[in-house]
C-alpha positions as CSV (number, residue, x, y, z in Angstrom):
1,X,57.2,-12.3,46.2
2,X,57.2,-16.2,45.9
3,X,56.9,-17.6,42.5
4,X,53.2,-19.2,41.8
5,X,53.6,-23.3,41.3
6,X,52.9,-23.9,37.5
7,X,50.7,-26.8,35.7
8,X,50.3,-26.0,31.9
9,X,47.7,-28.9,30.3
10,X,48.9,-30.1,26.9
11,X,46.5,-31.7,24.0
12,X,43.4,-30.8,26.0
13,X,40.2,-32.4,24.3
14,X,37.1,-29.6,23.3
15,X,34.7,-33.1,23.4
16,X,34.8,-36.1,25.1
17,X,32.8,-39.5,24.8
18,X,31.4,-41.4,27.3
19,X,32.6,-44.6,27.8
20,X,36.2,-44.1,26.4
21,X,39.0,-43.5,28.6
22,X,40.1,-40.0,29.4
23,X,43.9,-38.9,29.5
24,X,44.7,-35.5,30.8
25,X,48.6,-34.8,29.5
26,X,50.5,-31.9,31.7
27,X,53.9,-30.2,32.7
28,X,54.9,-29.7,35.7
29,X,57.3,-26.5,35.1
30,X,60.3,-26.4,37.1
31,X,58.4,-23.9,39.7
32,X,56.3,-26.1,41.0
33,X,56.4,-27.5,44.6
34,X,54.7,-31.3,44.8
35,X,52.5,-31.8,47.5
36,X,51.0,-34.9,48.3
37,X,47.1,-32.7,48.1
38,X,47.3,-32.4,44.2
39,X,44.5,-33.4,41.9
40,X,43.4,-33.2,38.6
41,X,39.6,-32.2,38.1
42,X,37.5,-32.6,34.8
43,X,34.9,-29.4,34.8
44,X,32.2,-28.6,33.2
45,X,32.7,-25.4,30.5
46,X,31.8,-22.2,32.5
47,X,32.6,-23.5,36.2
48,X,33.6,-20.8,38.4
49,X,34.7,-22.8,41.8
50,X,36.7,-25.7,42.6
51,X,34.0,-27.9,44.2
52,X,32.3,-27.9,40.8
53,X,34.3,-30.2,39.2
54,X,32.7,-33.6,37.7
55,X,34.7,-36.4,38.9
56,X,38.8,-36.1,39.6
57,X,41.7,-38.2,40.7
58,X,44.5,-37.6,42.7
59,X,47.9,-36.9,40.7
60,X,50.3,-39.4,41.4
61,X,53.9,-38.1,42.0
62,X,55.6,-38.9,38.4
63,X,58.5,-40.8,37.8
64,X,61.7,-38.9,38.1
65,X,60.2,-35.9,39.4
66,X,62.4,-33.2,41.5
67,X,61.7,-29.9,42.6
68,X,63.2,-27.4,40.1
69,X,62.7,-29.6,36.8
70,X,60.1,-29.9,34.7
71,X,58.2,-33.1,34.0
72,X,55.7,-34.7,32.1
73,X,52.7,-36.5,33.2
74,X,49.3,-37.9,32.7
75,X,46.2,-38.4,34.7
76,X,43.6,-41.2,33.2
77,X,40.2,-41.0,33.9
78,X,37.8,-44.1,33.4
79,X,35.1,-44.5,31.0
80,X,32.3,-44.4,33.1
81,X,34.0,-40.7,34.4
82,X,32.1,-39.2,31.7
83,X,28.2,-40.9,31.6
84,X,26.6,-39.0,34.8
């Protein structure tokens, strides 16, 4: 049974304002397999598919990062992410 990749989100806001920049902090655990298709999705509470997300951007590969360690990244999201 293959392992599942792992993303655990760290220091996850319960409100954002619109306007102010948004930073998504995460770990990439030492499981997970980079591929060139990942992103990082703000939702909306209760969403229950993927294509509900509110705006996203594509997760850059970090700095230092190899298969089988863990890093630590961040995603920002613009201001004007938040005010549709």
């Amino acid at each position: 049974m293959d392992k599942q990749s792992s993303v655990v989100f760290r220091n996850v806001g319960q409100v954002y304002f619109p306007q102010t920049k948004v930073e998504c902090h995460y770990t990439l655990t030492s499981d997970h397999k980079w591929s060139s298709s990942d992103w990082i999705g703000i939702f909306q509470l209760g969403w229950s598919s993927v294509k509900q997300y509110h705006t996203y951007t594509w997760a850059h590969v970090p700095e230092g990062y190899a298969d089988g360690v863990s890093v630590n990244c961040c995603a920002l999201f613009p201001g004007t992410a938040l005010t549709h």
